[in-house]
C-alpha positions as CSV (number, residue, x, y, z in Angstrom):
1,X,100.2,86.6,166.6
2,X,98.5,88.6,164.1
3,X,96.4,87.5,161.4
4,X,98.0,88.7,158.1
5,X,96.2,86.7,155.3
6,X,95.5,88.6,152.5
7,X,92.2,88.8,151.1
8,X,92.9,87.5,147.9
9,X,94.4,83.9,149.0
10,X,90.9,83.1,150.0
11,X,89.6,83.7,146.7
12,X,92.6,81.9,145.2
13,X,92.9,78.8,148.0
14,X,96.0,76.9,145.4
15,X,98.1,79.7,145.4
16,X,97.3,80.1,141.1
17,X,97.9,82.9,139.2
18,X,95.5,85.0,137.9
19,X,95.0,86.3,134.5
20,X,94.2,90.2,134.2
21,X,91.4,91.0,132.0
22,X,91.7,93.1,128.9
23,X,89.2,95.5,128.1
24,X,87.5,95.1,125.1
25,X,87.0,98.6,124.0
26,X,88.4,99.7,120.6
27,X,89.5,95.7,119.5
28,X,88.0,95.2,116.5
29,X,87.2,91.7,114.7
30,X,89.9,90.8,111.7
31,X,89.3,91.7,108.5
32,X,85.7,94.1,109.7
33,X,85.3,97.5,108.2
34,X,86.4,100.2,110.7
35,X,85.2,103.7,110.2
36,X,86.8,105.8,107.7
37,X,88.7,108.3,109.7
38,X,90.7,104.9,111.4
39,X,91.2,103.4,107.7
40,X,92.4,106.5,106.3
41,X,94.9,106.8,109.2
42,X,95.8,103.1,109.3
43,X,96.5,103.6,105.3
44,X,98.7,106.7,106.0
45,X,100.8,104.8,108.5
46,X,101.7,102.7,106.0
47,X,102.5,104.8,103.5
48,X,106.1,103.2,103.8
49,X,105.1,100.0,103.1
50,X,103.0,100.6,99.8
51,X,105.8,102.7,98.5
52,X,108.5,99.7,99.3
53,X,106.2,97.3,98.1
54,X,105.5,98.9,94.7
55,X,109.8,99.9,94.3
56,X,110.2,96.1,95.1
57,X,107.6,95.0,92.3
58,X,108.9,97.5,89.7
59,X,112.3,96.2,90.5
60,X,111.1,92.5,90.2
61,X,109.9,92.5,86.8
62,X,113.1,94.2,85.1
63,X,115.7,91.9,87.5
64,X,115.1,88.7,85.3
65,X,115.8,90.9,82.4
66,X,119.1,91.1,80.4
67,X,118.8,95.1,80.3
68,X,117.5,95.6,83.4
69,X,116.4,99.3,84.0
70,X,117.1,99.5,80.5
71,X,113.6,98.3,79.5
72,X,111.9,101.0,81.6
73,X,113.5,103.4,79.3
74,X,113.5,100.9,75.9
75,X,109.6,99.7,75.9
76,X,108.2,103.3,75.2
77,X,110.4,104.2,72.3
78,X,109.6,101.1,71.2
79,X,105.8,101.4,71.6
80,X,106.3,105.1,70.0
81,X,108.0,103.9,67.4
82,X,105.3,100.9,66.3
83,X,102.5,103.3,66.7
84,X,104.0,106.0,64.6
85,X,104.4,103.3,61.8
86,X,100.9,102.0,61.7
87,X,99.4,105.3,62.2
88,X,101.8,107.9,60.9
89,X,103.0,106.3,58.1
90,X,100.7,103.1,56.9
91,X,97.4,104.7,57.9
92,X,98.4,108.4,57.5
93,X,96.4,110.0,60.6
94,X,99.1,112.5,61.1
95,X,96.5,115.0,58.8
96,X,96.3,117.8,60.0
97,X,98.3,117.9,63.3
98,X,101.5,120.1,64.0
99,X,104.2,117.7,64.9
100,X,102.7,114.3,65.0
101,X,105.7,112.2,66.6
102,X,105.0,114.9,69.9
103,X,101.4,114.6,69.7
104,X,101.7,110.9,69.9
105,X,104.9,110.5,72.0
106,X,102.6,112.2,74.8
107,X,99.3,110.3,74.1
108,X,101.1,106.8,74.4
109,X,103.0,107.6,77.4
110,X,100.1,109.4,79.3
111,X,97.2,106.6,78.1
112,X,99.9,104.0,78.9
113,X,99.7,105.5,83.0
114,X,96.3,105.0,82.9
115,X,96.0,102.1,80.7
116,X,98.2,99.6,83.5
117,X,97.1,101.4,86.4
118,X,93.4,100.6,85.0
119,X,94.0,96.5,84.7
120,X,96.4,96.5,87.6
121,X,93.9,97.7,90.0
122,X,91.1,95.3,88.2
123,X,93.4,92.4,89.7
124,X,95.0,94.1,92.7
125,X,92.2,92.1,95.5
126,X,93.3,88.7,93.6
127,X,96.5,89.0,93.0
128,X,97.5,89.9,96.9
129,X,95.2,87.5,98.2
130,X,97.9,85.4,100.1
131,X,99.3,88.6,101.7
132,X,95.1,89.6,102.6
133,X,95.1,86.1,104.1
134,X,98.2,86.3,106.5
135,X,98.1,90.3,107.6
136,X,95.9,92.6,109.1
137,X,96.2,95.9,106.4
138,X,93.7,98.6,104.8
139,X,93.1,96.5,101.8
140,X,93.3,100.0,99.5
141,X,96.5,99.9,99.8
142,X,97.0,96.7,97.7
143,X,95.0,98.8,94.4
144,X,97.2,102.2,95.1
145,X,100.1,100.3,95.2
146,X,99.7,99.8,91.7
147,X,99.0,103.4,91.2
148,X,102.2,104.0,92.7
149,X,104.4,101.6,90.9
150,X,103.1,102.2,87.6
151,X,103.7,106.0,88.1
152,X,107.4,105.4,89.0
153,X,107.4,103.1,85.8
154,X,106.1,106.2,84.3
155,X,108.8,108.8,85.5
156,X,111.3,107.4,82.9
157,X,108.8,107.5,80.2
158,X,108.5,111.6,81.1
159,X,112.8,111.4,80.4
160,X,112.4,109.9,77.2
161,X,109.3,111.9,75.8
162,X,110.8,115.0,77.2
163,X,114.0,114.0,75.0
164,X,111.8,112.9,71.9
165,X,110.3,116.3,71.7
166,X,113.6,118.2,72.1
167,X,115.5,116.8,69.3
168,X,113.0,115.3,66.9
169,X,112.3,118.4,64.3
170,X,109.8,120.5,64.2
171,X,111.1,122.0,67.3
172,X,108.9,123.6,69.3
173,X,109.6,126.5,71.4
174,X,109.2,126.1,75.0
175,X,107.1,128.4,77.4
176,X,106.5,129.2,80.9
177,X,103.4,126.9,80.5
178,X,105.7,123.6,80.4
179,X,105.1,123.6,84.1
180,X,102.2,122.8,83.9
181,X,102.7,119.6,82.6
182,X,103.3,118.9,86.8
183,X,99.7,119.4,88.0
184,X,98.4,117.3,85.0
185,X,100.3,114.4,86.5
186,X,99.3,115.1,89.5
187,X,95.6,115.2,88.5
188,X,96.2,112.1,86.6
189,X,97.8,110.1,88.9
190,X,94.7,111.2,91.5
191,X,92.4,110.1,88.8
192,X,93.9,106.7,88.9
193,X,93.9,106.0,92.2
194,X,90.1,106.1,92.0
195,X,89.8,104.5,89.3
196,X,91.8,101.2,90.3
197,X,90.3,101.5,93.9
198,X,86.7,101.6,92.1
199,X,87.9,98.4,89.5
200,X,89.6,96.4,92.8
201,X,86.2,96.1,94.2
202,X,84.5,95.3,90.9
203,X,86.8,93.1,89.5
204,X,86.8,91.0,92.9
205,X,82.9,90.5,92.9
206,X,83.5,89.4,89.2
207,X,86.5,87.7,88.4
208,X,86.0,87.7,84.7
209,X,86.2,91.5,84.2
210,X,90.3,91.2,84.4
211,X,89.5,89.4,81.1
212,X,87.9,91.8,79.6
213,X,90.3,94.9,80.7
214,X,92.9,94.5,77.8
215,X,89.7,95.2,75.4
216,X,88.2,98.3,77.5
217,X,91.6,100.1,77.7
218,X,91.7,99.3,73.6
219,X,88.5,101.1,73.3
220,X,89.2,103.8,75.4
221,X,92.6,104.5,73.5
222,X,91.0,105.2,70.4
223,X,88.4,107.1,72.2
224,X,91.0,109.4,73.7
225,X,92.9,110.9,70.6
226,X,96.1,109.4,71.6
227,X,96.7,108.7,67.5
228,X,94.3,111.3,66.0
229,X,92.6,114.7,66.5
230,X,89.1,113.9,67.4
231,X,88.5,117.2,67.0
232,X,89.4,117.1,63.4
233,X,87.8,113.9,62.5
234,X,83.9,114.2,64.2
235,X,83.4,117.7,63.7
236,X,80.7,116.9,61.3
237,X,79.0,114.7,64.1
238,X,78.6,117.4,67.0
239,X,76.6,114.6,69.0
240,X,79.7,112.4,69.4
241,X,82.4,114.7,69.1
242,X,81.0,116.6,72.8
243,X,80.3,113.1,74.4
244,X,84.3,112.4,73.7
245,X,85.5,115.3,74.5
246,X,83.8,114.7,78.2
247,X,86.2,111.7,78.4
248,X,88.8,112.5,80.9
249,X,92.0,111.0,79.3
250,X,90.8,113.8,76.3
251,X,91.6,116.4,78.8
252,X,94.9,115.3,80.3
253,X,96.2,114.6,76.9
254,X,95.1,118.3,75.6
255,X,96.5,119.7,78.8
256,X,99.6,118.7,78.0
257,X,100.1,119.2,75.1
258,X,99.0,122.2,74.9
259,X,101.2,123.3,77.8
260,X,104.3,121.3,76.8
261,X,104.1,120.7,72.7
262,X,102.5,123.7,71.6
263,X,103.1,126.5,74.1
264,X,99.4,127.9,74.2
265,X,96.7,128.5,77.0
266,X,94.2,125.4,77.5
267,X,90.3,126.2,77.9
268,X,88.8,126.7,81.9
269,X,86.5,124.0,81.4
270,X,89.0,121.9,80.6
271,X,91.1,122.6,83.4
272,X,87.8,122.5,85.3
273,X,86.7,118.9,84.1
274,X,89.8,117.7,84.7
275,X,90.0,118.6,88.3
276,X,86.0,117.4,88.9
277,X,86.9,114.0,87.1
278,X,90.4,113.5,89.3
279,X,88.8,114.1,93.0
280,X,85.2,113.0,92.1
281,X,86.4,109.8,91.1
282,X,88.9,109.3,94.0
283,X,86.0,109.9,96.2
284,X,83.4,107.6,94.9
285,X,86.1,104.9,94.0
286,X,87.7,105.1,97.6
287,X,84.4,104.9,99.1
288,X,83.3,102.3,97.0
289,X,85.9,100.3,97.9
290,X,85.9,101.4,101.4
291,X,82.8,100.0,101.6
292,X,83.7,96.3,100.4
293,X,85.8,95.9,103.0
294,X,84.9,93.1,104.7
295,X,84.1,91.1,101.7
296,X,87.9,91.3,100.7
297,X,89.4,88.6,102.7
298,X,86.7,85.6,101.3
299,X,88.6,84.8,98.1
C-alpha cells in the first residue's frame, strides 16, 4: 500500500483551512493622498456621480418650492429687476453706457456664476463631511460639484438674459461674434472650478472664512463693473483703473458683452488674460487642494 499523504496535511495536522495571502502592493491606506495621475483618474470615473449628485441638489432646493423650476427662471429677473432700480433709476449709473438693462442683465447673471460657485466651494469640505466620513472618493469632487450645479442653475439664466436683450429696446443687432459668448463660459466655468477647489481647502483649515464670503463676493461685485463702467468712472485714477481691469470677472463680463450686446471685436490681451486666469487658477487651486488631501477626513 502506497503512501499518498500529501504534503500539506502535515503542515495542517486538524485538517483547517487556510487563508490565502493578499499581496499588499497598490492597497493604499483610507483617506491618504495617492499620486495625482491615480486622483485624477479616480475623479474621472466618477464623473457620473458628481454630475447626479449636483442634478439631485439643484432639484432639491426648488422641490419644496410652490413654483418649482419656476424659480430657476424667476430669481434672475427678479435680481435684474431690483438692481436696475437702485442703480438705473435711484442712483443713475446708467451714464454713459449703451443699453444699460443689457449691460447689467449680463453682469448679474455672469457675477452671480461666480459669486455661488465662490461660497459654495468655501463650504463644500464641511458641508459633505458625513458623505467624507462613510466613502472612499477624490474629495475634489465634493468642491466641483458645486461648480457643476451652479452652472446648470446658470443655463436658464443664459434663456432669460438671452430673451431680455432681444425684446427690451434698444435692440441690438446681432453678429457672428455672439458665439463667442460659448468659450467665455467655458473659460468661466474653468475659472471656477479653481477657484472653489482653492477656497474648499481654505475654508476647511479656517471655518470662519464661509462667514466672511457673502462680504468678499460684495466687494468683488462692485469691483467688477457689473453696475457701472469702470472704465468711465476711474479714468482720472490710471493707478486703480489698470489694477481693476486685471480682475478676471472684468474680462469675462467685457467679453461678453462685447461679443453678445455690442457686436464688436474684444482686445488680445483680454482674451489673453482671460485664458491665463481660467487654467492658471485651475492648476494651482487643484493642486492646492490636491495637496490637502489627507487632512480632509479630520473634521
Amino acid at each position: 500500500m502506497s503512501d499518498t499523504t500529501n504534503p500539506s496535511d502535515s503542515a495542517n495536522p486538524l485538517g483547517l483551512s487556510t487563508i490565502p495571502s493578499v499581496s499588499s502592493e497598490g492597497l493604499v491606506p483610507v483617506g491618504k493622498r495617492t499620486s495625482l495621475r491615480s486622483y485624477l483618474a479616480a475623479l474621472w470615473n466618477r464623473r457620473h456621480f458628481i454630475i447626479a449628485e449636483s442634478r439631485a441638489k439643484m432639484s432639491g432646493s426648488t422641490r419644496k418650492n410652490l413654483l418649482g423650476y419656476g424659480w430657476m427662471f424667476l430669481n434672475p429677473l427678479l435680481s435684474v429687476l431690483a438692481f436696475w432700480f437702485i442703480f438705473g433709476f435711484i442712483l443713475d449709473s446708467d451714464r454713459g453706457i449703451d443699453n444699460f438693462i443689457g449691460y447689467l442683465v449680463i453682469g448679474v447673471f455672469f457675477f452671480q456664476f461666480t459669486g455661488k460657485s465662490m461660497t459654495g466651494g468655501t463650504g463644500s469640505i464641511r458641508s459633505g463631511a458625513s458623505m467624507i466620513k462613510g466613502f472612499q472618493f477624490p474629495r475634489a469632487a465634493l468642491p466641483i460639484s458645486t461648480v457643476v450645479r451652479n452652472f446648470l442653475d446658470f443655463l436658464p439664466s443664459l434663456v432669460v438674459m438671452a430673451i431680455l436683450i432681444a425684446l427690451i429696446e434698444p435692440l441690438e443687432v446681432i453678429t457672428w461674434r455672439v458665439v463667442l459668448v460659448i468659450p467665455v463660459v467655458i473659460l468661466q466655468t474653468i475659472f471656477n472650478v479653481g477657484l472653489a477647489c482653492f477656497l474648499a481647502r481654505v475654508g476647511h483649515k479656517i471655518p470662519d472664512l464661509t462667514n466672511f464670503m457673502s462680504i468678499i463676493s460684495r466687494f468683488w461685485l462692485y469691483g467688477s463693473g457689473v453696475f457701472f463702467s469702470i472704465e468711465d468712472r476711474l479714468d482720472k485714477h490710471p493707478a486703480i483703473l489698470s489694477a481693476m481691469q486685471f480682475n478676471p470677472m472684468h474680462s469675462y463680463l467685457t467679453l461678453t458683452r462685447n461679443s453678445l450686446l455690442y457686436g464688436i471685436d474684444s482686445p488680445m490681451w483680454m482674451w489673453a488674460m482671460g485664458t491665463v486666469w481660467a487654467f492658471g487658477l485651475l492648476i494651482v487651486g487643484f493642486l492646492f487642494f490636491w495637496r490637502g488631501e489627507e487632512s480632509y477626513g479630520r473634521l
